[in-house]
C-alpha positions as CSV (number, residue, x, y, z in Angstrom):
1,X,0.0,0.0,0.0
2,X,0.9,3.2,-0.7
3,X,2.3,5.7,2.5
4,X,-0.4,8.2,0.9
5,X,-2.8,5.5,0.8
6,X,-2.5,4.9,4.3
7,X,-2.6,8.3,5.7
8,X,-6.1,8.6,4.1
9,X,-7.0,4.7,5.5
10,X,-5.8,6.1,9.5
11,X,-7.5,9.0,8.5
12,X,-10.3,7.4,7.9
13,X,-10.4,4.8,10.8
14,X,-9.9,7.8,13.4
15,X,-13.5,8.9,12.2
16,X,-14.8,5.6,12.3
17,X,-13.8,5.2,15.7
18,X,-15.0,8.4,16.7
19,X,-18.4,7.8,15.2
20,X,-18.8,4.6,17.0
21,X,-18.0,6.2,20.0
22,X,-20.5,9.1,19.8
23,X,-22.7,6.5,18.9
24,X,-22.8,4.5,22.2
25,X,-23.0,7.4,23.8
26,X,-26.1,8.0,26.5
27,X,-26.1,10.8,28.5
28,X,-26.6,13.8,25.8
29,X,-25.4,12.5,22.2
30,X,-24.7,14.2,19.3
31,X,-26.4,12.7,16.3
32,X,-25.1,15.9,14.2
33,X,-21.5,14.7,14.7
34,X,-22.2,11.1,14.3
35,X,-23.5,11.5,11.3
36,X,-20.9,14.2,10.0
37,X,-18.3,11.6,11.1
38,X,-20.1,8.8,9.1
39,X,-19.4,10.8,6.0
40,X,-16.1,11.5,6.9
41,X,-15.3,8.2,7.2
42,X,-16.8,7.3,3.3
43,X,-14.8,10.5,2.2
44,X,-11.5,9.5,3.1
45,X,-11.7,5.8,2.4
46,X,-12.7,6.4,-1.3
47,X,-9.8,9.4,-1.2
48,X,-7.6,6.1,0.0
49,X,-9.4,3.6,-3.2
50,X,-8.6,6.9,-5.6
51,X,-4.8,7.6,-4.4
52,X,-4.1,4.1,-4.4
53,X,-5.4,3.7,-7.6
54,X,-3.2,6.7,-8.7
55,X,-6.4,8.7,-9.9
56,X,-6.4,12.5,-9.3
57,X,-9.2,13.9,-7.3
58,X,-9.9,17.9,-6.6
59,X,-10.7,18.9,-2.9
60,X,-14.5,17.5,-2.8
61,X,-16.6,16.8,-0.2
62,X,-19.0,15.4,-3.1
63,X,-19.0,11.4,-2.3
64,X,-20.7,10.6,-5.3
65,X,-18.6,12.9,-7.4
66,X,-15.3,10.5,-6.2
67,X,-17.3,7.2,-6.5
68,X,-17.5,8.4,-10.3
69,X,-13.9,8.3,-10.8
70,X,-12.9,4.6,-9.2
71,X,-13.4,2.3,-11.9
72,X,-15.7,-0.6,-11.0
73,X,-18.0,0.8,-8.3
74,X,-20.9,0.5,-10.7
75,X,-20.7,-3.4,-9.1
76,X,-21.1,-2.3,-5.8
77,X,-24.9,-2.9,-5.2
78,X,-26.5,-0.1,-2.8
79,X,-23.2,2.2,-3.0
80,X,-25.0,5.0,-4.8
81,X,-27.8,5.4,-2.5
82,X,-25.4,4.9,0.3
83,X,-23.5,7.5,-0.6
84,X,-26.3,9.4,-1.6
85,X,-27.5,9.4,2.1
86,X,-24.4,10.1,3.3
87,X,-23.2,12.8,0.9
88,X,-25.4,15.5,2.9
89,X,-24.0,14.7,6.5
90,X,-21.1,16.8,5.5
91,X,-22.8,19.8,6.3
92,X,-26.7,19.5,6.7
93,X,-26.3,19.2,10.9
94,X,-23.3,21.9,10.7
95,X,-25.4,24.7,11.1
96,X,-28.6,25.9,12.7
97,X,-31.8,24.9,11.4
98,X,-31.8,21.0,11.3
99,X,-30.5,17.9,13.2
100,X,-29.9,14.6,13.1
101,X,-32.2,12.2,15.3
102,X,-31.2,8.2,16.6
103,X,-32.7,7.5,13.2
104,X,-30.5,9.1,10.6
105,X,-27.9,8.6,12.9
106,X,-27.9,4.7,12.8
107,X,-28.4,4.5,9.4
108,X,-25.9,7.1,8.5
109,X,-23.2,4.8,10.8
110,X,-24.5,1.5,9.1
111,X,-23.7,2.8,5.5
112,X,-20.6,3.7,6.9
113,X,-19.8,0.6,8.2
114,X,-20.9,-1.3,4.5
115,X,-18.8,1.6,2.6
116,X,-15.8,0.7,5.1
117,X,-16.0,-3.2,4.7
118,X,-16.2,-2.6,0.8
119,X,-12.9,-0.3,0.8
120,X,-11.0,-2.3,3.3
121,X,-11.7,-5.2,1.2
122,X,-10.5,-3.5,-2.1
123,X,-7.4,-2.1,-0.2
124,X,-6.8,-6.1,1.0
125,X,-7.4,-5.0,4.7
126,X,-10.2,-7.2,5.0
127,X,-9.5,-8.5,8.2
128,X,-10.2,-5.9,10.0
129,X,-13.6,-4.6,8.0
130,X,-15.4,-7.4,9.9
131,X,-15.1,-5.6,13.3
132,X,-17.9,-3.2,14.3
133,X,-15.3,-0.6,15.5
């Protein structure tokens, strides 16, 4: 693996961790920043799929913008809707005016647990996509 490639991949796993902790959380969670950190997480694992495939990306928040440049993702059932739902995370809970509930924040941390276990898989770090954090 490429040194850049895993610099994105530890990028990547500090937001999954963080999202799975914010997720157990009780006492006063924040659904806005679990679901911000779900996206992350996509983000910077297809950043890792792109640099290790040597493809140039501009600075994008736009997951299905990046999806469109990795060759092969079309095979991936459900990763265009998944990263449809996860695409407005980035900033929709950022500001005044809406939140996340227990809801979206679940299912914005299962799709990024599916879009994890597919990357890891493709980056031959399978091993370790069958954890839950």
């Amino acid at each position: 693996m490429r040194p850049e490639t895993a610099e994105w991949v530890d990028k990547a796993e500090n937001d999954f961790r963080a999202m799975c902790r914010e997720g157990m959380v009780t006492d006063s969670p924040s659904y806005d920043v679990v679901c911000f950190l779900a996206q992350q997480c996509a983000e910077k694992y297809l950043k890792a799929l792109l640099t290790e495939a040597d493809i140039p990306f501009a600075k994008t928040h736009d997951l299905s913008l990046l999806s469109r440049l990795l060759p092969g993702t079309s095979s991936y059932p459900g990763l265009a809707e998944m990263l449809a739902r996860l695409g407005p995370c980035a900033v929709e809970f950022r500001y005044p005016g809406a939140s996340a509930d227990r809801a979206l924040a679940d299912d914005a941390a299962e799709d990024a647990r599916e879009v994890r276990a597919w990357a890891r898989k493709s980056l031959s770090l399978e091993e370790m996509s069958k954890s839950k954090n």
